[in-house]
C-alpha positions as CSV (number, residue, x, y, z in Angstrom):
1,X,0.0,0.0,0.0
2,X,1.2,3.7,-1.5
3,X,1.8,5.9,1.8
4,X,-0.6,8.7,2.1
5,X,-0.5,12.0,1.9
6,X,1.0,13.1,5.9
7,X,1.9,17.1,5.1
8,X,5.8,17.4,5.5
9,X,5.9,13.8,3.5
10,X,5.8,15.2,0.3
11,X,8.4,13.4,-2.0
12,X,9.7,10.9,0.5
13,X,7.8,8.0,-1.4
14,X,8.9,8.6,-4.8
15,X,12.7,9.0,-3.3
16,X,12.9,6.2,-0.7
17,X,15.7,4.1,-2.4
18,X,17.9,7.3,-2.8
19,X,17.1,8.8,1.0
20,X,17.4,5.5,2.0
21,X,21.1,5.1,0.8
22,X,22.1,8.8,1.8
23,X,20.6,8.3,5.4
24,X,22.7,5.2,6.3
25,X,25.4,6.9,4.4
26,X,25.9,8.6,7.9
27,X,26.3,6.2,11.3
28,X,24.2,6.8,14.4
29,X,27.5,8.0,16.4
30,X,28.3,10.1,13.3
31,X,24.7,12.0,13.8
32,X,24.4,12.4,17.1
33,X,28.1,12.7,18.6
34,X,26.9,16.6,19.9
35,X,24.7,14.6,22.6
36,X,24.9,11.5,22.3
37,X,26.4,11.3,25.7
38,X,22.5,11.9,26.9
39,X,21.1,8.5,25.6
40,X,20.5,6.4,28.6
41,X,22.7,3.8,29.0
42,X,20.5,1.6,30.8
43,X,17.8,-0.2,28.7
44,X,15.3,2.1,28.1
45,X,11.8,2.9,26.1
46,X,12.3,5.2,23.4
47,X,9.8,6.9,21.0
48,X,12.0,7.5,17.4
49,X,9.1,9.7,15.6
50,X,10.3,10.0,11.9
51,X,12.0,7.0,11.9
52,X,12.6,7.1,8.3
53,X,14.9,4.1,7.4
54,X,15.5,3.0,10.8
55,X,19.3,3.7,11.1
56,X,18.2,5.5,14.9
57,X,16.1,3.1,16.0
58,X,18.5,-0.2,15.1
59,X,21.6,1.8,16.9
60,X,19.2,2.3,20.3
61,X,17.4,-1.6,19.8
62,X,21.2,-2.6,19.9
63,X,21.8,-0.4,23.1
64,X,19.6,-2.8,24.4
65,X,16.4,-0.2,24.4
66,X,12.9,-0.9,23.1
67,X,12.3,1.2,20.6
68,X,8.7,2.4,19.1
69,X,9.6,3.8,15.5
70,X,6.9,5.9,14.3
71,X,7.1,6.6,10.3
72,X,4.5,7.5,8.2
73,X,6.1,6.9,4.7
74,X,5.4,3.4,3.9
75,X,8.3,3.1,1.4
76,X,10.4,4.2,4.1
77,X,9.0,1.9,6.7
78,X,9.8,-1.0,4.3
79,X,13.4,0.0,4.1
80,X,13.6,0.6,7.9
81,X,12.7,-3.3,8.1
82,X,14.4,-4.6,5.8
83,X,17.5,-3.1,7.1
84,X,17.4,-3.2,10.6
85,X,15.0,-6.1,11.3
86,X,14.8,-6.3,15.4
87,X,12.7,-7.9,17.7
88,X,13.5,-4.6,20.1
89,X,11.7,-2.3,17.4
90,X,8.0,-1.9,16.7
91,X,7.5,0.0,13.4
92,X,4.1,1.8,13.7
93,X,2.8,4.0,10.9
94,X,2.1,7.4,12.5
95,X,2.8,11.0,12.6
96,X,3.0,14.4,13.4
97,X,1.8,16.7,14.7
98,X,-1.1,14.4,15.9
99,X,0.9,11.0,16.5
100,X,-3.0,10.2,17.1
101,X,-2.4,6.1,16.8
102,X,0.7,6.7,20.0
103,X,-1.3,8.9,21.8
104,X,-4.4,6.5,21.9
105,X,-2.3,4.1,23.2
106,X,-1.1,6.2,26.3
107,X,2.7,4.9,26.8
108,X,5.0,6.3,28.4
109,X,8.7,6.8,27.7
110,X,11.8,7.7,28.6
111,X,13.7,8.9,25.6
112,X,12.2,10.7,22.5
113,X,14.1,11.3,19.0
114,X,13.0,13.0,16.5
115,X,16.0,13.9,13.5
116,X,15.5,16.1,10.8
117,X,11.9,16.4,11.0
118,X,10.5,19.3,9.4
């Protein structure tokens, strides 16, 4: 299934392969050295919203956090699990600024990422 139209989205369909490639271009360390000192170290929940092809969300699951990956691009999603396959990540097709499907499900966490979301 096409992703639908989520404002902000525009074009990341028809360029998943390419974003996909330039995004894991660049390692988790390499993207967040400024703070990455402020990622718990202790296993943790974390909320990545705008997971796009999952490079984040692998790098915490192997930290040894759960990690919720919210996406709304399907193309991207498919990459994200392709790539980074993880029984410590749930991939969940949501967004901003509503993240309505999260916010029904009232979790908490202790950790939220969001990267170059516009």
């Amino acid at each position: 299934m096409p992703s639908r139209g989520v404002s902000g989205t525009e074009g990341y369909a028809a360029e998943a392969d390419v974003l996909a490639r330039q995004y894991e271009s660049i390692t988790f360390a390499q993207a967040h050295a400024p703070y990455i000192h402020l990622i718990p170290t202790a296993p943790s929940r974390v909320l990545d919203i705008g997971a796009g092809t999952g490079r984040d969300a692998a790098a915490l699951a192997e930290m040894g956090h759960e990690v919720v990956a919210a996406e709304p691009t399907t193309e991207m999603r498919a990459h994200a699990a392709r790539l980074h396959p993880s029984p410590r990540i749930e991939w969940v097709d949501d967004s901003l600024p509503d993240l309505a499907k999260l916010t029904a499900r009232a979790e908490a966490f202790d950790l939220v990422m969001m990267t170059a979301v516009w």
